[in-house]
N, C-alpha and C positions, 0 to 999 in steps of 0.2 A: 508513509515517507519518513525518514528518519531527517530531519533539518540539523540536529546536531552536529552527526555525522556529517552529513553534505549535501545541498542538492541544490541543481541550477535551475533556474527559474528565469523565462520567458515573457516579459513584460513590452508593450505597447505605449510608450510615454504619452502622455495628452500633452496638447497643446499648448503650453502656460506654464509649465510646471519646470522646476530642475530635475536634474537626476536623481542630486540627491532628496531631493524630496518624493520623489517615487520611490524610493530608495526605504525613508523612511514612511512612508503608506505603509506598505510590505511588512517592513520589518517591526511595527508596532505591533501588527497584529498577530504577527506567526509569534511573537513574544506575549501575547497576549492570552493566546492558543495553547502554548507550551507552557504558561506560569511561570515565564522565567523575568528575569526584568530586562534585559537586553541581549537577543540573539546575535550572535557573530555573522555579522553582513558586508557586502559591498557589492559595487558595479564594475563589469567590466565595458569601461569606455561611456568619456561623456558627451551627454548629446546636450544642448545649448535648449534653453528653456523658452524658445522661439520653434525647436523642430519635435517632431512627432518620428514614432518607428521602434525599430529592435534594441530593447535594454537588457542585456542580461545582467542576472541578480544571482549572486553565490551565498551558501549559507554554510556557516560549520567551518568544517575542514577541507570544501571546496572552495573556499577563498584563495587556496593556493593556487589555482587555477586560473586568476584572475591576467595576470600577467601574461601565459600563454593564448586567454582567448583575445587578449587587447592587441594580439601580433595577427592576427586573424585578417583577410579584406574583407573591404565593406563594400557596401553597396547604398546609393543615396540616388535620391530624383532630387530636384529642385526646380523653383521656378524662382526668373530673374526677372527686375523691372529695369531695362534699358535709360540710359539718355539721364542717371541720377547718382548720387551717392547719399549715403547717411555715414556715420561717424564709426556704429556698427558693424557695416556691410550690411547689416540687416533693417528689419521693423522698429528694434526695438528705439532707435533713435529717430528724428525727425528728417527729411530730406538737407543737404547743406549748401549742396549744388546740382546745378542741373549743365545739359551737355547737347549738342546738335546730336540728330539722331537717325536725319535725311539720308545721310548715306549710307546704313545699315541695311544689308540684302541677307537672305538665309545664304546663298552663296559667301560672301563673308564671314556670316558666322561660323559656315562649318569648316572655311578655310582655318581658320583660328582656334579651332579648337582642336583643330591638328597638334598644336603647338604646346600644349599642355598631356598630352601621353605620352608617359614613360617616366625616367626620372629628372622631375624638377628641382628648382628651389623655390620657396614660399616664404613669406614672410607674414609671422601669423601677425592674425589682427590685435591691436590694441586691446579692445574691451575682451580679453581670453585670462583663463587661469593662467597661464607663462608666468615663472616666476621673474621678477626681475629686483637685482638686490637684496633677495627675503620676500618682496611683496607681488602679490599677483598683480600683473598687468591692469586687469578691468579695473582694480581699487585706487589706484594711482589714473590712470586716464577718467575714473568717474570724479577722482577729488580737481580733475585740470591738471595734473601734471603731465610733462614732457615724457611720453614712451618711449625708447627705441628696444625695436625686437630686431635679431638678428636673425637673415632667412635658414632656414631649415634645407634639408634634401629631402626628399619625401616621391614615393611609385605614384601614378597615378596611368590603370592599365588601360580602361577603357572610357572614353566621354563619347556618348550617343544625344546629338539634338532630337528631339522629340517633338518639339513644335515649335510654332517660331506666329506669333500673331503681329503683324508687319501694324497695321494701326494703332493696335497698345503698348505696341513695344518691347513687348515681353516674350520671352523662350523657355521653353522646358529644355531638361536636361538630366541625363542619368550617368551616374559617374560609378565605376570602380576601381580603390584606388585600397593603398598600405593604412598602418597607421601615424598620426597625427598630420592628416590633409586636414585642413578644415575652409569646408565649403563656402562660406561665407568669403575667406581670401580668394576662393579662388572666382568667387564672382567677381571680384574688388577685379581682379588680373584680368580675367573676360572684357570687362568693360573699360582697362584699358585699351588693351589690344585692337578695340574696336574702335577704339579714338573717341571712347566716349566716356561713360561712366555706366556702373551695373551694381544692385544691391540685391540680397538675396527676399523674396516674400513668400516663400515658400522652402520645406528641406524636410525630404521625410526620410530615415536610414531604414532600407527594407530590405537588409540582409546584414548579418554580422557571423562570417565563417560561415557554416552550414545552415546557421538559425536563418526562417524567413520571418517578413510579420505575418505571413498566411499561422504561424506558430506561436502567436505570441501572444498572450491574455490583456485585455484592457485591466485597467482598476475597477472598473465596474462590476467586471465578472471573475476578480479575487477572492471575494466573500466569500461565494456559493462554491469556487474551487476548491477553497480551503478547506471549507465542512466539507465536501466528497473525499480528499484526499489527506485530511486529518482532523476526523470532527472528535469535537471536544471530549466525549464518554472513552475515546481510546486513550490520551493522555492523561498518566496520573498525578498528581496536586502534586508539587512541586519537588518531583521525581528528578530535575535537573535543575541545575545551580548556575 
């Protein structure tokens, strides 16, 4: 494989992790591999270091590419915790309020999620890169300052309920949708709708364009990739600059 030149790469984010820090797993070592000090990298499209799924990774002179696979749809599951919010939409902050949650039936839910295919507006969340002024949103909302994000239009094609467990309170859900949805709003919106409150604990992206994650390499099994498809004795001592 020629990495200089170009080549996309298929990555599984774990759990915990940002993008760009899978980002940079990757690219330490394929720089590592080549002898060079730093290969020309990026992602296309970021996934929030709470979700797990499809990261593609461009190297070389397939970075130009990056821009047309970010227009690509996605494909996400999620699992929501009813009858709550966090600050996040997500885990990553603590509960702030809680919400009656009695009169929540899977018949309501799937009434309601009628209401969100097609083209919306969204209003991303707070803790997100959005810039606002020069500074990303999350760096300002984690110092305590005042956000205002302005709603977006943004496709979203298909929302399929998947389960709905009526004593925990919690629903799955699979969403395909354009880019910049970001699912954690649209739990936030869910859970309005419902007359209650909804945070995401779950969000895996398992599909981006063609890519599935049936095709996508953990970081575990990087390593052993990389010597099959560029092991060290083919690469000469600092043949590239």
């Amino acid at each position: 494989m020629n990495f200089h030149e170009g080549e996309i790469l298929y990555i599984n984010k774990p759990y915990g992790m940002t993008s760009f820090g899978a980002l940079a797993y990757v690219r330490t070592r394929l720089s590592r591999r080549l002898h060079v000090k730093r290969l020309k990298t990026g992602h296309a499209g970021t996934l929030d270091p709470l979700a797990t799924g499809v990261l593609i990774l461009c190297t070389g002179k397939a970075t130009k590419k990056i821009e047309s696979l970010q227009l690509a749809s996605k494909e996400y599951t999620a699992t929501l915790q009813l009858g709550a919010t966090t600050a996040s939409y997500d885990r990553e902050h603590p509960v702030n309020m809680t919400y009656p949650t009695s009169h929540i039936t899977q018949e309501l839910i799937e009434r309601a999620l009628t209401k969100f295919v097609g083209e919306i507006e969204q209003v991303p969340p707070e803790f997100s890169a959005c810039s606002v002024g020069g500074d990303r949103a999350y760096k300002l909302a984690r110092r305590g300052e005042k956000v205002e994000l302005k709603p977006k239009v943004l496709q979203i094609d298909e929302i399929e309920l998947t389960h709905f467990d009526a004593e925990a309170m919690q629903m799955s859900i699979r969403v395909v949708c354009g880019k910049g949805t970001y699912i954690r709003a649209l739990a936030r919106d869910i859970g309005q709708e419902l007359g209650s409150g909804a945070y995401l604990t779950a969000l895996c992206r398992t599909r981006l364009g063609d890519v599935r994650i049936e095709d996508c390499l953990s970081l575990d099994e990087f390593p052993a990739w990389l010597d099959r498809n560029c092991p060290e004795e083919s690469v000469p001592f600092g043949s590239e600059s």
